[in-house]
C-alpha positions as CSV (number, residue, x, y, z in Angstrom):
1,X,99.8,110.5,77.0
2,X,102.3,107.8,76.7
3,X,101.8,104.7,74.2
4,X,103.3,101.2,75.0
5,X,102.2,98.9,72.7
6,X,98.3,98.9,72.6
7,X,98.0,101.0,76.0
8,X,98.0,104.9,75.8
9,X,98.5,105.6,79.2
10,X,97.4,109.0,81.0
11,X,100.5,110.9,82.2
12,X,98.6,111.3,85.7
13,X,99.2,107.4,86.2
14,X,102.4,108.5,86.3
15,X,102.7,111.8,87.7
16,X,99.8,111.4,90.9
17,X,100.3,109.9,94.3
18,X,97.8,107.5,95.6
19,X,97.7,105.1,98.5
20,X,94.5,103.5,99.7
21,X,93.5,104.7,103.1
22,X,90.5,102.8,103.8
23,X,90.2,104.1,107.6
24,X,89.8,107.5,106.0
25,X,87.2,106.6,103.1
26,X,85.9,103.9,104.5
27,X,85.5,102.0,100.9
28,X,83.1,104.4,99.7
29,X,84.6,103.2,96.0
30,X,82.3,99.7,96.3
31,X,79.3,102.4,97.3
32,X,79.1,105.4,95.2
33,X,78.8,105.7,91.4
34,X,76.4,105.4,88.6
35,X,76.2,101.7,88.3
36,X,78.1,98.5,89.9
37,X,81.5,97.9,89.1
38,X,82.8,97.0,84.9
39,X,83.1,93.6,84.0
40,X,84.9,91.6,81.5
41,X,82.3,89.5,79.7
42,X,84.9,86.5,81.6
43,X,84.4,88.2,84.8
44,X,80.3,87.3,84.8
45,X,80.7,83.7,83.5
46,X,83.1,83.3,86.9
47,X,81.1,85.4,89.2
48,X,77.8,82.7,88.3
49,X,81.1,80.0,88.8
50,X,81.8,81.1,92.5
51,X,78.4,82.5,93.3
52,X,77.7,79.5,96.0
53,X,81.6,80.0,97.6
54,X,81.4,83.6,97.6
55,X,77.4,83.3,99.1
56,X,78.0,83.0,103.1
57,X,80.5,86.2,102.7
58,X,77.5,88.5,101.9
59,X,75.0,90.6,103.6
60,X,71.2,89.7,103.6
61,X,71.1,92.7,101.2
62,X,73.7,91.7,98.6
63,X,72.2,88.1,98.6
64,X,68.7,89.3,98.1
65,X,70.1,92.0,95.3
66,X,71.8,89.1,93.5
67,X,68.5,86.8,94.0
68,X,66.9,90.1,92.4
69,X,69.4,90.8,89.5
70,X,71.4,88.5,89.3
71,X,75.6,87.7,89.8
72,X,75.7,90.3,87.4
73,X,73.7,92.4,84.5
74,X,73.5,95.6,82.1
75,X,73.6,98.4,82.9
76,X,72.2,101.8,81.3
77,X,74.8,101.8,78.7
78,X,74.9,98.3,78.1
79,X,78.2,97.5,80.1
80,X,78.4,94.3,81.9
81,X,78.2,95.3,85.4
82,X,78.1,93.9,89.2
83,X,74.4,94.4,90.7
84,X,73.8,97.2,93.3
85,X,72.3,97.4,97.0
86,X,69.1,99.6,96.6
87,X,71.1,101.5,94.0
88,X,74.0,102.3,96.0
89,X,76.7,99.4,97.2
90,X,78.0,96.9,95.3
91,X,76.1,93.7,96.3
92,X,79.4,91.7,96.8
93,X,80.4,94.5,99.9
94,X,80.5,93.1,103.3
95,X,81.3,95.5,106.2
96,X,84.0,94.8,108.9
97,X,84.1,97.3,111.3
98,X,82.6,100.5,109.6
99,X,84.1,100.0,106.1
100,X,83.2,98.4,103.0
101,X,85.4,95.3,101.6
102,X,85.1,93.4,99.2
103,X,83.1,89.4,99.7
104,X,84.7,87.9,96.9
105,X,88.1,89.1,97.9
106,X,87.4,87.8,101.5
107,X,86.9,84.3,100.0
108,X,89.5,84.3,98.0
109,X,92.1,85.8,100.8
110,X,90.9,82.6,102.5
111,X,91.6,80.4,99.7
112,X,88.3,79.4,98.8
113,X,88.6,81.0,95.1
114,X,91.6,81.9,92.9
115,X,89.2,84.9,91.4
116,X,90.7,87.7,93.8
117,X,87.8,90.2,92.5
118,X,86.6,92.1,89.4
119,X,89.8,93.4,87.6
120,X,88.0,96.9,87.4
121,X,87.3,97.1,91.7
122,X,91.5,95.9,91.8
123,X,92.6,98.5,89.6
124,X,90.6,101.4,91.1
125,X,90.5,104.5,90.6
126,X,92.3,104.0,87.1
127,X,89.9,103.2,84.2
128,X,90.7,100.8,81.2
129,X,88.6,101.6,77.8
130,X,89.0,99.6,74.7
131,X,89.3,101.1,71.5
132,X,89.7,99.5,67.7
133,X,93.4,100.9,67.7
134,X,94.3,100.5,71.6
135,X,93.2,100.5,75.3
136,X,93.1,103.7,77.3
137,X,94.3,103.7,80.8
138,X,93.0,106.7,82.6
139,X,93.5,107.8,86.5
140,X,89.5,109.0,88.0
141,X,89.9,111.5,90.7
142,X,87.1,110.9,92.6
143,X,86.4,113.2,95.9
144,X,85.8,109.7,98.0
145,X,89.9,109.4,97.0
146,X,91.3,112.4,98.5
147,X,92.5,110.8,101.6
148,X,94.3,108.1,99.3
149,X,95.9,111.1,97.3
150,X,96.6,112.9,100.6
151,X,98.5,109.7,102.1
152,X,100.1,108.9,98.4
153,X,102.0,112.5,98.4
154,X,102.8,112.0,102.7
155,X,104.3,108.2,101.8
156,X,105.7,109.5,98.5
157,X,104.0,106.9,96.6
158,X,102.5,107.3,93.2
159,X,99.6,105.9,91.4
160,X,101.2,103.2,88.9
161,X,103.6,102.1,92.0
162,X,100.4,101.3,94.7
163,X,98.9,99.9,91.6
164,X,101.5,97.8,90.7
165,X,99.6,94.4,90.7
166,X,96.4,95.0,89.5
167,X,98.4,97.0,86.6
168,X,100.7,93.6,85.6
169,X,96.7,91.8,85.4
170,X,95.9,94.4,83.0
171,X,98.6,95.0,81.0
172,X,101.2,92.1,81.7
173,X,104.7,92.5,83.1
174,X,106.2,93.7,80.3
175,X,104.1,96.7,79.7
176,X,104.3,97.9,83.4
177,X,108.0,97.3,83.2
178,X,108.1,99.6,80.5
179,X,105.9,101.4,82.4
180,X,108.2,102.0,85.1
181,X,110.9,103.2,83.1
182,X,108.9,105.7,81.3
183,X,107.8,107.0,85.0
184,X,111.3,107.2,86.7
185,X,112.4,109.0,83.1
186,X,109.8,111.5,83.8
187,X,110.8,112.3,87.1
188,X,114.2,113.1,85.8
């Protein structure tokens, strides 16, 4: 573990390679897990916000889960949470092609939103948990990832290097650039 200011960061950030490969995985991350994706209490008010920009991205099926649910809700352990698809996908997926994007990302790539989506989805697969004393900042290996993994260690590429923007949303600039310098130190 590694501690910069109020993150304690999991030496696998550091250490594992990972590169989205969506041709391979085919998004499966907005469509598998145990609920719909974390959100910061923040997050919700704007997802209500956008809901009308964001609507003509979606499927039938996200539309009529968010009619159902809501823009966002509880889930089993009380986390704020984006509503699911018949328990699976996210209800914000849209498909292009075979694989699963994100809808509120699509508006926003076209300028219709400055929300680009959920920090949780943009920091994917690492995990941020709050605690009293500090934030924990965990890497998931999830089996849906090993073509990401597989193309990380080809392309040479580690973890907090792909995840270099989402990271400065979550921790600030300052923190990943002392991020950085912790990682190149460890590879020495």
């Amino acid at each position: 573990m590694l501690r910069i200011n109020d993150y304690i960061f999991s030496l696998d950030l550091l250490e594992k390679k990972f590169v989205c490969d969506l041709p391979l995985c085919l998004g499966n991350c907005c469509r598998y897990g145990d609920s719909g994706a974390p959100l910061e209490a923040d997050e919700a008010v704007t997802l209500r916000e956008i809901k009308d920009i964001v609507w003509p991205y979606l499927r039938q099926s996200g539309k009529s889960a968010i009619e159902e649910q809501g823009t966002s809700l509880k889930d089993f352990e009380g986390d704020i949470v984006t509503p699911l698809i018949d328990g699976a996908e996210c209800a914000y997926t849209i498909l292009e092609k075979n694989i699963f994007m994100c809808g509120i990302e699509k508006a926003w790539s076209e300028g219709k939103i400055s929300f680009r989506k959920p920090l949780s989805c943009h920091l994917f697969p690492v995990r941020m948990k709050k605690f009293p004393d500090f934030t924990a900042v965990n890497i998931e290996e999830w089996s849906i990832c090993l073509a990401a993994r597989d193309r990380g260690r080809r392309e040479g590429v580690y973890a907090w290097e792909f995840l270099k923007e989402p990271l400065i949303r979550a921790v600030g600039k300052e923190v990943y650039d002392q991020l950085c310098i912790a990682a190149k130190e460890l590879r020495k």
